[in-house]
C-alpha positions as CSV (number, residue, x, y, z in Angstrom):
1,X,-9.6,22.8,18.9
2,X,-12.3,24.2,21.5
3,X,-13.2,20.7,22.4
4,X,-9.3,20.1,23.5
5,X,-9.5,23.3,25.9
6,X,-9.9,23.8,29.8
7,X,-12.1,26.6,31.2
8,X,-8.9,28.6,30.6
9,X,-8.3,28.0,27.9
10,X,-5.3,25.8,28.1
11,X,-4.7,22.6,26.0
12,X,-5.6,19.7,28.3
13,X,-3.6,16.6,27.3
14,X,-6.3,13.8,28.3
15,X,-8.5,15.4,25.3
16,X,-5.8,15.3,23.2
17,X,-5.0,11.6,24.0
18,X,-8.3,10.4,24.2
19,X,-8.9,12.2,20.6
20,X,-6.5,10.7,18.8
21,X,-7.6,7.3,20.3
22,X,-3.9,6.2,22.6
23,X,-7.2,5.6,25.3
24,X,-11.2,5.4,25.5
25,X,-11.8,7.7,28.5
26,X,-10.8,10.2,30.5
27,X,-11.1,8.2,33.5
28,X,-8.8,5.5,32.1
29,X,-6.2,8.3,32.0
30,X,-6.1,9.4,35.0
31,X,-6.4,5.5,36.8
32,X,-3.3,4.6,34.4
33,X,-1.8,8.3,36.0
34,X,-2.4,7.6,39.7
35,X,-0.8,4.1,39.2
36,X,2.4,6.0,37.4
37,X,2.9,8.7,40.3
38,X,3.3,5.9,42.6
39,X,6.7,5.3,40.7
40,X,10.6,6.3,41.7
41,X,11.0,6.6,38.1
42,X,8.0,8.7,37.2
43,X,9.3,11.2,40.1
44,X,12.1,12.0,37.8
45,X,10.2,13.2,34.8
46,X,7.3,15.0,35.7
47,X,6.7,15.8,31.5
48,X,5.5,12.2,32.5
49,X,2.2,13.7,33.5
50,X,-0.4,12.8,31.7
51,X,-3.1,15.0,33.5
52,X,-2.1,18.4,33.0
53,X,-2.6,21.2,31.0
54,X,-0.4,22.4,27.9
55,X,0.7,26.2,28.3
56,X,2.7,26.2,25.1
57,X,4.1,24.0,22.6
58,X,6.0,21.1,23.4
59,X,7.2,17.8,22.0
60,X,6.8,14.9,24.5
61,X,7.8,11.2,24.6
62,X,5.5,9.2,26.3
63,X,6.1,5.2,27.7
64,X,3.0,3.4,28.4
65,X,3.6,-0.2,29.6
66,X,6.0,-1.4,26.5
67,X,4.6,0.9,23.6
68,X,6.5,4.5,23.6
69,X,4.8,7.2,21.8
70,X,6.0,11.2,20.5
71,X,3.6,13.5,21.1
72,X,4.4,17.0,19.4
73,X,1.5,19.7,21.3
74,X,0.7,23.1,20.4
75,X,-0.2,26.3,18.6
């Protein structure tokens, strides 16, 4: 799980996504993530985020283009 952690020690979600293969690099990630804080509709939700860190469990649902995924985070 070290290789998922920030310098703080906080669960950082690009690892995670980038682990379990949804993208190939960080730096897709955050491109994909500037073009989705441009939106009204990302605004709304900002669980939308997908560069942050994780400060405790959560369960997440995640829309990328047409393909939705659930995303359950945590210790």
């Amino acid at each position: 799980m070290d290789e998922f952690r920030n310098e703080k020690g906080d669960l950082f979600l690009p690892n995670i996504l980038r682990h379990v293969e949804f993208f190939k690099s960080n730096g897709q990630i955050r491109q994909i993530n500037q073009q989705r804080q441009k939106t009204e509709k990302f605004k709304k939700d900002p669980d939308q985020d997908l560069w942050r860190n994780i400060t405790c469990p959560e369960f997440t649902e995640f829309k990328i283009g047409k393909r939705v995924f659930w995303l359950i985070v945590g210790e």
